[in-house]
C-alpha positions in Angstrom: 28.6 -2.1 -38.8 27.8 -5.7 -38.0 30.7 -8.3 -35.8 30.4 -11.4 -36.8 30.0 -13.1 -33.6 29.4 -17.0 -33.7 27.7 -19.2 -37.0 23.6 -17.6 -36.1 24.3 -14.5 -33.8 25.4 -11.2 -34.6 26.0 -8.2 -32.9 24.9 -4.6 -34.1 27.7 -2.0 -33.0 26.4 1.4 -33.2 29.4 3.6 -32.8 28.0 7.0 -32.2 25.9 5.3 -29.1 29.2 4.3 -27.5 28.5 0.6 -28.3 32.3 0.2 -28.9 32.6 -0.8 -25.2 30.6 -3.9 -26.7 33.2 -4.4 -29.1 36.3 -4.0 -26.4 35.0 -6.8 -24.3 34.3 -9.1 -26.6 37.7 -8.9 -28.4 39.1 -9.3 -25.0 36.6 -12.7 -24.6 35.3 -11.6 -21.5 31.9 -11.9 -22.7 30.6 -15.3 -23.6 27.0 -13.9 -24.5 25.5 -10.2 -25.0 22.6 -11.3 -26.0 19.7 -8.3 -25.1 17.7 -10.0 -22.2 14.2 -9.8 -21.5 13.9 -6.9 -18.7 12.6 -9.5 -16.4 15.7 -11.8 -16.3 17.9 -8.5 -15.3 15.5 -8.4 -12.2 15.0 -12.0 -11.1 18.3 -12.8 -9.9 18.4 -9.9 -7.5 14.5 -10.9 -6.2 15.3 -14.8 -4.8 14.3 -15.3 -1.3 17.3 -15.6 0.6 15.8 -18.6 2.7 13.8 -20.9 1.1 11.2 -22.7 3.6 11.4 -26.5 3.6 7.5 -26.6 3.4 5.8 -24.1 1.4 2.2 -23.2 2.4 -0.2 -23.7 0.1 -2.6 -21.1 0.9 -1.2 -17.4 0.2 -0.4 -15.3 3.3 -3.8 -13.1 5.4 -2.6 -9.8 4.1 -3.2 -7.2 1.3 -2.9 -3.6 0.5 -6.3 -1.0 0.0 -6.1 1.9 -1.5 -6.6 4.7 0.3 -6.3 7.8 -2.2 -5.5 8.9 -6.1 -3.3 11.8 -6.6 -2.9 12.3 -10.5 -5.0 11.6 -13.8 -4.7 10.3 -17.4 -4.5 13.6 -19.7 -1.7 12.5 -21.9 -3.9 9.7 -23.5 -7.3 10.8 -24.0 -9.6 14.0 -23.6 -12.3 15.0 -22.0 -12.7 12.2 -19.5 -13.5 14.2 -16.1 -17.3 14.6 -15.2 -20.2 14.9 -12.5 -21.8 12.2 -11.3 -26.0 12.6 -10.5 -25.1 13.9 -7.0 -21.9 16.0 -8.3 -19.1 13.9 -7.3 -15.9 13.9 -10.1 -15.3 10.7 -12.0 -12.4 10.4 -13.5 -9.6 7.8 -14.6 -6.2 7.4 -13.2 -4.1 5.1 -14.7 -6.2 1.9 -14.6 -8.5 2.7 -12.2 -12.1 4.6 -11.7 -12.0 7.4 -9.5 -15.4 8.7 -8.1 -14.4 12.3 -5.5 -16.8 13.6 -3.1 -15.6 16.4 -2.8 -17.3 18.3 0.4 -16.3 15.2 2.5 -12.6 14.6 0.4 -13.4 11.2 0.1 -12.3 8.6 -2.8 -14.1 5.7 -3.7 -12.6 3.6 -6.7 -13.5 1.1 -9.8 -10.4 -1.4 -10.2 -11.8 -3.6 -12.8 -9.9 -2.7 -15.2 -5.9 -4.7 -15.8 -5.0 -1.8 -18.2 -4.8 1.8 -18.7 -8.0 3.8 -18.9 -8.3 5.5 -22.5 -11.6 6.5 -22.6 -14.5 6.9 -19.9 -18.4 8.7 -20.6 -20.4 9.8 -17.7 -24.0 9.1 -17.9 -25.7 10.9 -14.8 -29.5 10.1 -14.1 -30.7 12.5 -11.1 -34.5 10.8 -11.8 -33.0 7.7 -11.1 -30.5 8.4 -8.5 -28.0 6.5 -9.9 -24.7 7.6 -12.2 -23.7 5.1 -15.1 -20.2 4.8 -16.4 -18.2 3.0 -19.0 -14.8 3.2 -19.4 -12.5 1.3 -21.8 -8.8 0.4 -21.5 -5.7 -0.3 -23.3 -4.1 -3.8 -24.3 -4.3 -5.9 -26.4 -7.8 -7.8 -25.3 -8.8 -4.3 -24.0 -12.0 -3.9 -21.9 -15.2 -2.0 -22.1 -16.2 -2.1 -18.5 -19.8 -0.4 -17.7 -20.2 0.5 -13.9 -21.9 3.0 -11.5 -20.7 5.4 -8.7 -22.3 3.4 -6.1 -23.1 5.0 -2.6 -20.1 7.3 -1.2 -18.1 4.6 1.2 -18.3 1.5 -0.9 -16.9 0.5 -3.8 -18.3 1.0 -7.2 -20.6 -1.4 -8.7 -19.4 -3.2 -12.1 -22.3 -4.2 -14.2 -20.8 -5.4 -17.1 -17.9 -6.1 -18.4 -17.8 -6.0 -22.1 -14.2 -8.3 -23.7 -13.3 -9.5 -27.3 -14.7 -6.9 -29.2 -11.6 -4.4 -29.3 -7.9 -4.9 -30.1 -4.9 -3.0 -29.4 -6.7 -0.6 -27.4 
């Protein structure tokens, strides 16, 4: 059923969700606006620094996180997106980053390009060459085509391309 509530907002009461708590308060006044609020506003207040510097630097601080290992991978969204690099490492994708495993030495080395989820990745491993070839493509809604190799165990992945514009929506 639908409260009037004030001349351009109105309230939705969904009784068998036990929205009639909704209802209670606001026939009591105690709530000037229940408005839904974006999830970020619910989180704000609670993340303000309790002392606020009298001169803010304008350079951001000397420190930042690496990565050190992957446990999990994306099955729920796509298939068949786990294969052998030219010198049989395992590249796959979890959540929105490369993976590339060594594993005789149990090493991880990773591709980060990507600001989205990983839906789809193709292996393209060239032992003539010596070199492993992979594009992977993410969700969003300017998604990504990113092409990339394995690189040399021990450093990072080398992104050769980075395809944007063409695909929507993932």
């Amino acid at each position: 059923r639908i409260l009037p509530r004030a001349v351009e907002d109105f309230a939705a009461m969904d009784t068998d969700s036990g929205q009639m708590s909704k209802v209670a308060i606001e026939a009591k006044g105690l709530a000037i606006n229940i408005k839904p609020s974006a999830p970020w506003q619910n989180t704000v207040s609670f993340t303000e620094p309790s002392v606020i510097p009298k001169k803010i630097p304008a350079t951001a601080p000397d420190v930042h996180l690496d990565l050190d290992w992957v446990h999990g991978f994306n099955a729920k969204q796509a298939r068949q997106n786990v294969d052998y690099s030219h010198k049989g490492e395992i590249v796959y994708p979890a959540g929105a980053v490369g993976v590339v495993l060594d594993v005789a030495s149990k090493k991880q080395v990773f591709m980060n390009a990507h600001t989205d989820i990983i839906l789809c990745m193709k292996v393209l491993a060239m032992p003539k060459k010596k070199q492993t070839l992979v594009v992977s493509g993410e969700a969003g809604k300017l998604a990504k085509v990113i092409v990339w190799n394995t690189g040399v165990l021990g450093k990072a992945p080398e992104v050769l391309k980075v395809l944007k514009g063409f695909h929507q929506d993932g």
